[in-house]
DSSP file (Angstrom, degrees, kcal/mol; ACC not computed):
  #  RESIDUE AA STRUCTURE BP1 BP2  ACC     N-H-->O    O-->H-N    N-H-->O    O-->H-N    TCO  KAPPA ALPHA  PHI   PSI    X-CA   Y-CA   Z-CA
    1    1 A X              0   0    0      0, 0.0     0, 0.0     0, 0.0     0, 0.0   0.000 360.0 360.0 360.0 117.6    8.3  -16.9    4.5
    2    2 A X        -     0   0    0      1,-0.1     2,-0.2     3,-0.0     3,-0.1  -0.077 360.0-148.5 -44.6 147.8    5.6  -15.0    2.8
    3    3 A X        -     0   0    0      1,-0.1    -1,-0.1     0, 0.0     0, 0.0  -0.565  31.0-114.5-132.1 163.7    2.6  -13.8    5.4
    4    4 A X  S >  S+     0   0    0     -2,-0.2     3,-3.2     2,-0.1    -1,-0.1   0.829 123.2  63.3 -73.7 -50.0   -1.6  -13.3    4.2
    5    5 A X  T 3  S+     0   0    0      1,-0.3    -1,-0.1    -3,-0.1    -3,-0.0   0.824  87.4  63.2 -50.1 -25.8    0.0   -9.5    5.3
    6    6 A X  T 3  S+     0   0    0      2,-0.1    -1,-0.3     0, 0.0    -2,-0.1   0.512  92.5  72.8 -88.4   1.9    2.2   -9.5    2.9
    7    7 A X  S <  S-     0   0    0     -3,-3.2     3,-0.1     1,-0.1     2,-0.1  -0.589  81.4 -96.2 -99.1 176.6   -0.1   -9.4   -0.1
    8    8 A X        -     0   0    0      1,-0.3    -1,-0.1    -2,-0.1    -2,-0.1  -0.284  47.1 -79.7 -88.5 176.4   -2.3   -6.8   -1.4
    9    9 A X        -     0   0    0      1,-0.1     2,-0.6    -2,-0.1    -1,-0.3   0.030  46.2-158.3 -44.3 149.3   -5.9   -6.2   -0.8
   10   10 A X        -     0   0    0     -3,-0.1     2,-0.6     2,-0.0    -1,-0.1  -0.977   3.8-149.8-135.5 162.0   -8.2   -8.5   -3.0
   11   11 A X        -     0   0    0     -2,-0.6     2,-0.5     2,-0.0    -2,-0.0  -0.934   5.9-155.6-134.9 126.0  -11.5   -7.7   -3.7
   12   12 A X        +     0   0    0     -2,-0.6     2,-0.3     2,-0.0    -2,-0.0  -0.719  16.8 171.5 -86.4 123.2  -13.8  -10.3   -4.2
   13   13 A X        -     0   0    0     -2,-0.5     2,-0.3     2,-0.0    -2,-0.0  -0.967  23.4-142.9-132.2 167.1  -17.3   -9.8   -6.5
   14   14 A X        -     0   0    0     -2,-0.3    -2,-0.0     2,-0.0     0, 0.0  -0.941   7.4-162.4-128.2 145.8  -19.5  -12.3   -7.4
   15   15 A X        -     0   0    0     -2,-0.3    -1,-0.0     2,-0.1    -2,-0.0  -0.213  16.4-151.3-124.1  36.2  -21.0  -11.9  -10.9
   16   16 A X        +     0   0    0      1,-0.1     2,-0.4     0, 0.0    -2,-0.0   0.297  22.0 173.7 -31.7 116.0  -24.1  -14.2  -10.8
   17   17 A X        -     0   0    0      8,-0.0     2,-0.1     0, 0.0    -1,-0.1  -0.966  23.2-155.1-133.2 105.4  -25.0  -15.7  -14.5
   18   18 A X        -     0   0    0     -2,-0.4     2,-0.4     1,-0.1     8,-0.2  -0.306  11.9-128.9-106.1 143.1  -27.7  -18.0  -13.4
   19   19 A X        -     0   0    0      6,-1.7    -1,-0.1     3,-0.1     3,-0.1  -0.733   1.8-145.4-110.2 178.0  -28.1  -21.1  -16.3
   20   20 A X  S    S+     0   0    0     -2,-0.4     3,-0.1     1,-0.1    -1,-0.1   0.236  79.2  91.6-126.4  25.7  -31.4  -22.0  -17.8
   21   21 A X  S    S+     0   0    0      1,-0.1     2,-0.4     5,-0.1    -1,-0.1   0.659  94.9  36.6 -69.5 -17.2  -30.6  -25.8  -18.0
   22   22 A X  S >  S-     0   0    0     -3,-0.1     3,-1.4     1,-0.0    -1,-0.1  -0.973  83.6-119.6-146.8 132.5  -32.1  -26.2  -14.9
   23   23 A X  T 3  S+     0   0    0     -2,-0.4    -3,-0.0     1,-0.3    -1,-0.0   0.655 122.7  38.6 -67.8   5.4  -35.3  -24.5  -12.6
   24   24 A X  T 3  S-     0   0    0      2,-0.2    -1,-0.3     0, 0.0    -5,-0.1   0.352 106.2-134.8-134.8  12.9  -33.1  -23.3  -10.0
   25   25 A X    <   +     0   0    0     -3,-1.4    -6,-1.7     1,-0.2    -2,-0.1   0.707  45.7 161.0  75.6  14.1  -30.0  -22.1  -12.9
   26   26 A X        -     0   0    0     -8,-0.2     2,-0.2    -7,-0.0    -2,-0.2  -0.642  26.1-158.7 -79.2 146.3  -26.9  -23.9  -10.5
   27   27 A X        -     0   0    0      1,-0.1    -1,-0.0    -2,-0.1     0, 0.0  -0.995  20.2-112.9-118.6  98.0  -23.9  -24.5  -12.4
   28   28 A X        -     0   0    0     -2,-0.2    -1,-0.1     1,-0.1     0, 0.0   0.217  24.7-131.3 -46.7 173.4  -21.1  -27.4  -10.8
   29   29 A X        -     0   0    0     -3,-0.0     4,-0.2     2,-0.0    -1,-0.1   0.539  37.4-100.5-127.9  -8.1  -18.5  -25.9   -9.9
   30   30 A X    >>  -     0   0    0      3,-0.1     3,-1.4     2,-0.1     4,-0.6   0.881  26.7-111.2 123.4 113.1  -16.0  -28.1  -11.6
   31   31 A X  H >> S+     0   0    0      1,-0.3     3,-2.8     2,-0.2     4,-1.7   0.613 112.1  64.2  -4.0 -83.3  -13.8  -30.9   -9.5
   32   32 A X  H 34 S+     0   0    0      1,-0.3    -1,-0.3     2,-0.2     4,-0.1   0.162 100.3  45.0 -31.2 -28.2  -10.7  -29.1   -9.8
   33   33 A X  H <4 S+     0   0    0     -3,-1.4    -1,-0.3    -4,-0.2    -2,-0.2   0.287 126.8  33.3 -87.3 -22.7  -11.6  -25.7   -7.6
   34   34 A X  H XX S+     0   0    0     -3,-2.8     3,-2.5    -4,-0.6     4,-1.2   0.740  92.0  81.8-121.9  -0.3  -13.2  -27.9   -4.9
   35   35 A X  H 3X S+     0   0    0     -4,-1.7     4,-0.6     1,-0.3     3,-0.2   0.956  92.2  56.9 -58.4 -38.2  -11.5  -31.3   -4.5
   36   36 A X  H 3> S+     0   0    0     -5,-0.2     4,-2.2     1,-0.2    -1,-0.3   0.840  87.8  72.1 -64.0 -14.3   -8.9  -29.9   -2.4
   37   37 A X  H <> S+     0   0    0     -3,-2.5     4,-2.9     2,-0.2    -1,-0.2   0.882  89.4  54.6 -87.3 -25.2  -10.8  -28.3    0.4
   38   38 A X  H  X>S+     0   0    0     -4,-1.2     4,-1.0    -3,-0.2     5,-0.6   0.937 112.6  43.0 -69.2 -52.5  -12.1  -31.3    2.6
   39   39 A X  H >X5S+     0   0    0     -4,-0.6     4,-3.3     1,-0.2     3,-1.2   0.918 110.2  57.2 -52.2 -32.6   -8.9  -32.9    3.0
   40   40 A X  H 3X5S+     0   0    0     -4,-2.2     4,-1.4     1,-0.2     5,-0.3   0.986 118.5  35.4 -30.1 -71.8   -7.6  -29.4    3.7
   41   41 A X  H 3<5S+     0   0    0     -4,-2.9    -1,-0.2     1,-0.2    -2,-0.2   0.217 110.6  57.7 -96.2  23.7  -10.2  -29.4    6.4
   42   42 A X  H <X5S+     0   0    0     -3,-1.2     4,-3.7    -4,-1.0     3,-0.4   0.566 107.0  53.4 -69.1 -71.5  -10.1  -32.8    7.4
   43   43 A X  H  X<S+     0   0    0     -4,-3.3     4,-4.0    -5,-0.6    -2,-0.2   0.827 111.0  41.7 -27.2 -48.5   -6.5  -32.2    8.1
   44   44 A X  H  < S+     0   0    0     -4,-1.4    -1,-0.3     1,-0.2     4,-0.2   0.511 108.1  58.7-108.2  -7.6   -6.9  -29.2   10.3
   45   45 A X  H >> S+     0   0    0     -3,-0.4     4,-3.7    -5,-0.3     3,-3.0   0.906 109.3  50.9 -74.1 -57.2   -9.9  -30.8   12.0
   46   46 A X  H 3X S+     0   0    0     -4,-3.7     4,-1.7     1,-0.2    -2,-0.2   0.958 106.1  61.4 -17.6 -80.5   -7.0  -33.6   12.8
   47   47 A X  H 3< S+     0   0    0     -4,-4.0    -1,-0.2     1,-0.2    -3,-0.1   0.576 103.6  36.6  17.8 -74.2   -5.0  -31.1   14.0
   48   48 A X  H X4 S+     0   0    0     -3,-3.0     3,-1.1    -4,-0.2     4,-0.3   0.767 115.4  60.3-100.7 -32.2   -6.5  -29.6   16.7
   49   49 A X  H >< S+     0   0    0     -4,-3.7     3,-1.5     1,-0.2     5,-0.5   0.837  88.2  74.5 -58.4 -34.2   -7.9  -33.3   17.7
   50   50 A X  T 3< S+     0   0    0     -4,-1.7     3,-0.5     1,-0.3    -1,-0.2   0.500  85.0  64.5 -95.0 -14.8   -4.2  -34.8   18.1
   51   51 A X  T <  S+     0   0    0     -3,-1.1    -1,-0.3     1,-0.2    -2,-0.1   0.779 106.9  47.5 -59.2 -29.4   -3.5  -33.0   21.6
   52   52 A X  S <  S-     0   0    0     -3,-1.5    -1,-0.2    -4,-0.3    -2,-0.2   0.568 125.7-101.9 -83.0 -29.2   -6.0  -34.9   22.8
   53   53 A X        +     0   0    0     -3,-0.5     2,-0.3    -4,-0.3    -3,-0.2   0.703  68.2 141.4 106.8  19.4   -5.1  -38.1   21.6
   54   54 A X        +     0   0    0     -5,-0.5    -1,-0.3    -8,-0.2     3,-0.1  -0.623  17.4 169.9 -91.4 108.6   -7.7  -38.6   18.2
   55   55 A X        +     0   0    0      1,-0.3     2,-0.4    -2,-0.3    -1,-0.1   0.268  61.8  16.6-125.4  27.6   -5.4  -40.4   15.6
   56   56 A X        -     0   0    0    -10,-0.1    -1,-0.3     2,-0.0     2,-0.3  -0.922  57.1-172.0 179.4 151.2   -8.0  -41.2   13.2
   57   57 A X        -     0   0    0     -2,-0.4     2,-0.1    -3,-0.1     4,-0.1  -0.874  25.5-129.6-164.1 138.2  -11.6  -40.3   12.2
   58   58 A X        -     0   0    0     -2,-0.3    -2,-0.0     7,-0.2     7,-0.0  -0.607  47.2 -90.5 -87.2 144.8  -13.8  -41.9    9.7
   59   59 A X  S    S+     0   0    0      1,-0.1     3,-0.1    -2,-0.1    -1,-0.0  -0.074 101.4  69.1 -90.0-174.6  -15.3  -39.4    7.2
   60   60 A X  S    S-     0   0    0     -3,-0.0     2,-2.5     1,-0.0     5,-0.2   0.570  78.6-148.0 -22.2  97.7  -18.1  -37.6    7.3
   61   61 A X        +     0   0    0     -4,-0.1    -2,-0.1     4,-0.1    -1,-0.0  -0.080  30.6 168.1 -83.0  95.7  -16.6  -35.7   10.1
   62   62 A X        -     0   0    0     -2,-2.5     4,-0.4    -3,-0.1    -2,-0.0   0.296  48.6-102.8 -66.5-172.0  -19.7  -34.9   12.1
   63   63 A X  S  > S+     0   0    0      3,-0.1     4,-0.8     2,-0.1     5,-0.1   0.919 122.3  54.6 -45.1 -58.9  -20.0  -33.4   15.7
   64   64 A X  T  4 S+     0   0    0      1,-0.2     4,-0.5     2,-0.2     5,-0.2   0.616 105.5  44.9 -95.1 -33.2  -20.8  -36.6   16.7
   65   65 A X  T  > S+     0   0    0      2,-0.2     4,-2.4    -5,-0.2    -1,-0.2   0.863 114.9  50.7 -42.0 -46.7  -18.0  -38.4   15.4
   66   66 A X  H  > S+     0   0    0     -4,-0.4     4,-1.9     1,-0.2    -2,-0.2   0.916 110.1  47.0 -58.3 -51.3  -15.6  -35.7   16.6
   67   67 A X  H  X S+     0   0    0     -4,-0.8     4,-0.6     2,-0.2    -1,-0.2   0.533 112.2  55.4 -98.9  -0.9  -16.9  -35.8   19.9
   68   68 A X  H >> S+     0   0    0     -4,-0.5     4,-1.9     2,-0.1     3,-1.5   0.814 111.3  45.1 -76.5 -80.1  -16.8  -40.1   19.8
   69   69 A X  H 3X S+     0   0    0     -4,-2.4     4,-2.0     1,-0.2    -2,-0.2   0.794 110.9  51.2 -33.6 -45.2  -13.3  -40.1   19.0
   70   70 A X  H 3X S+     0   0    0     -4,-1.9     4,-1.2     2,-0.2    -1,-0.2   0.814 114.7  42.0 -65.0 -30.1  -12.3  -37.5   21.7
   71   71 A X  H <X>S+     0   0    0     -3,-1.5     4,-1.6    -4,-0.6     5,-0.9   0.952 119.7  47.9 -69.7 -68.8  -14.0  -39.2   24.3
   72   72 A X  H  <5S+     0   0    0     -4,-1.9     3,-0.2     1,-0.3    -2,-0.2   0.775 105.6  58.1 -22.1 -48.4  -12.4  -42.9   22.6
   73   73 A X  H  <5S+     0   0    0     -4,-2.0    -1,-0.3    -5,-0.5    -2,-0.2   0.967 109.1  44.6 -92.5 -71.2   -9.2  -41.2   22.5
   74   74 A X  H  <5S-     0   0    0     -4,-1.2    -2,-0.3    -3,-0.2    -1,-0.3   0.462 117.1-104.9 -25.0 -37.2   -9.8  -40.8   26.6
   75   75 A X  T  <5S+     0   0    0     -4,-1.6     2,-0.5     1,-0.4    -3,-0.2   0.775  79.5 139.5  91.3  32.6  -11.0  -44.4   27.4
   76   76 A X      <       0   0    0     -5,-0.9    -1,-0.4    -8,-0.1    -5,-0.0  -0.766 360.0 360.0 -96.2 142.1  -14.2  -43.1   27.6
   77   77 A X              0   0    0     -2,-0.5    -1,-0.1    -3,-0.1    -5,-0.1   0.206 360.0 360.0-103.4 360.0  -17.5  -44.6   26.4
């Protein structure tokens, strides 16, 4: 199974091209490059809750959500 070690460096730059549709020049960033990363990080917030005994969490997942469920999860109010 392939490792993050096992690839080469990357080198990241940012090339900032600013638009002039708009007074502060942001440009979307296009569905496809970001749709995946909340469930990604939904998931792995899941994750770490399930030791605990958190088998669901209603989205936004805030602090204060997190820290409902974990308590919930406990039989805690």
């Amino acid at each position: 199974m392939p490792r993050a070690e096992d690839l080469g460096m990357i080198k990241v730059e940012s090339n900032p091209c600013p638009t002039k549709l708009n007074p502060i020049g942001a440009k979307g960033a296009g569905e496809a490059g970001t749709v995946g990363a909340l469930p990604a990080i939904v998931n792995a917030v899941m994750d770490a809750l399930a030791p605990l005994g958190v088998t669901h969490l209603d989205m936004p997942a805030t602090s204060q959500r997190i820290w409902h469920a974990m308590h919930a999860a406990r039989g805690e109010q």
